[in-house]
N, C-alpha and C positions, 0 to 999 in steps of 0.2 A: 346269055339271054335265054336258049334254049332251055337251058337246065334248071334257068329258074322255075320258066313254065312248068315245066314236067315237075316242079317240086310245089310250087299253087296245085295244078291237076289232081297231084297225089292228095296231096292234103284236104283238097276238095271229097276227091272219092271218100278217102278214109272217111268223112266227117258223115257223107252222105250213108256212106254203110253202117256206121255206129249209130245210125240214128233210131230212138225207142218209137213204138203208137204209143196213143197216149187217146182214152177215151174221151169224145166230145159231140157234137150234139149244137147246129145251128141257132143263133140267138139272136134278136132284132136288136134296132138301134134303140135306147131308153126315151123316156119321155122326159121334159124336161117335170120338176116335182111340181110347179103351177098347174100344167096339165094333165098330170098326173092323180094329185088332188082335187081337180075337178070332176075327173072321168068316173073316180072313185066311190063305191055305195058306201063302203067302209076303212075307215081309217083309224087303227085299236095300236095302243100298245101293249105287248103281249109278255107272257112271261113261258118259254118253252117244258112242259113238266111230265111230258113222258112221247115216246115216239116206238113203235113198234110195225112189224110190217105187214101187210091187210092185202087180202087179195080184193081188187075192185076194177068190175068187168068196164068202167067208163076210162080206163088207162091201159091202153095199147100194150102187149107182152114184150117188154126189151130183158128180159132174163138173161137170152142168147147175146146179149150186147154188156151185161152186166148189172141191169140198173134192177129195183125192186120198186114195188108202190108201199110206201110206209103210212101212218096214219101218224101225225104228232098231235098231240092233246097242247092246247095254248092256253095260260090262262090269264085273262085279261086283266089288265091294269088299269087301262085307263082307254076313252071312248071321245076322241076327235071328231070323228064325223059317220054318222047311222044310231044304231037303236044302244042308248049307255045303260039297257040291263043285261044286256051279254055279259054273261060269266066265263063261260067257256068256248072255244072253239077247236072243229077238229079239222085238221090242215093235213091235204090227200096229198101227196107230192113222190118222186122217185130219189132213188139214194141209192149207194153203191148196192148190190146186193152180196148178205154173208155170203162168204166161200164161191164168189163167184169165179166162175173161169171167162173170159173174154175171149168171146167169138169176134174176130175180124167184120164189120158191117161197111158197106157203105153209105157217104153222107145222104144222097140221091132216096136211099130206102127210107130215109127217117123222116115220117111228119110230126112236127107237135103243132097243139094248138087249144093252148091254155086258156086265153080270156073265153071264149063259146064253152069251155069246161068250167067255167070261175063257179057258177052257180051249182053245179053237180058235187064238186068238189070240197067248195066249205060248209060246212054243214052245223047247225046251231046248235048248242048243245043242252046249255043253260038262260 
């Protein structure tokens, strides 16, 4: 019985030592899409046609963490709910960054806080 444990324990440690990070970043719980769609100014279906990365001082520096502020160009399809002459939109958001090296961060350091940035961030194009 002894020898079992110590062979659980072992197997435990090893599993705990081999374990990789793995980069992440807090996320709330979803809205349900009734309420989702309501809360919403705009609701597009979009087609993604180019994404490149932009420096923009309304997005916090997580470089040292890995992430970049990229800028994707959208381009719209079709117009569910807000203004149906947008053509284009440009969508501010973070994404791995090239050639990044991953600095070690704590979760505690990281705030986001995207819907107060929603308006900053899309920007109208067309």
């Amino acid at each position: 019985m002894a020898r079992r444990h110590l062979i659980l324990s072992l197997i435990l440690l090893l599993t705990l030592a081999a374990r990789t990070q793995a980069k992440a970043y807090p996320v709330t719980f979803a809205l349900p899409l009734d309420k989702l769609a309501e809360q919403s100014d705009l609701i597009v279906k979009v087609q993604a046609v180019s994404s490149e990365e932009v420096k923009d001082t309304a997005f916090p520096d997580y470089t040292a963490a890995g992430f970049a502020v990229f800028s994707t160009k959208l381009k719209v399809i079709s117009v569910l709910k807000g203004d149906a002459k947008l053509a284009e939109i440009s969508f501010h958001h973070y994404d791995d960054a090239p050639k990044a090296v991953f600095v070690e961060s704590h979760a505690a350091d990281v705030s986001l806080c995207a819907r107060p940035m929603l308006h900053s961030i899309c920007q109208k194009i067309g």
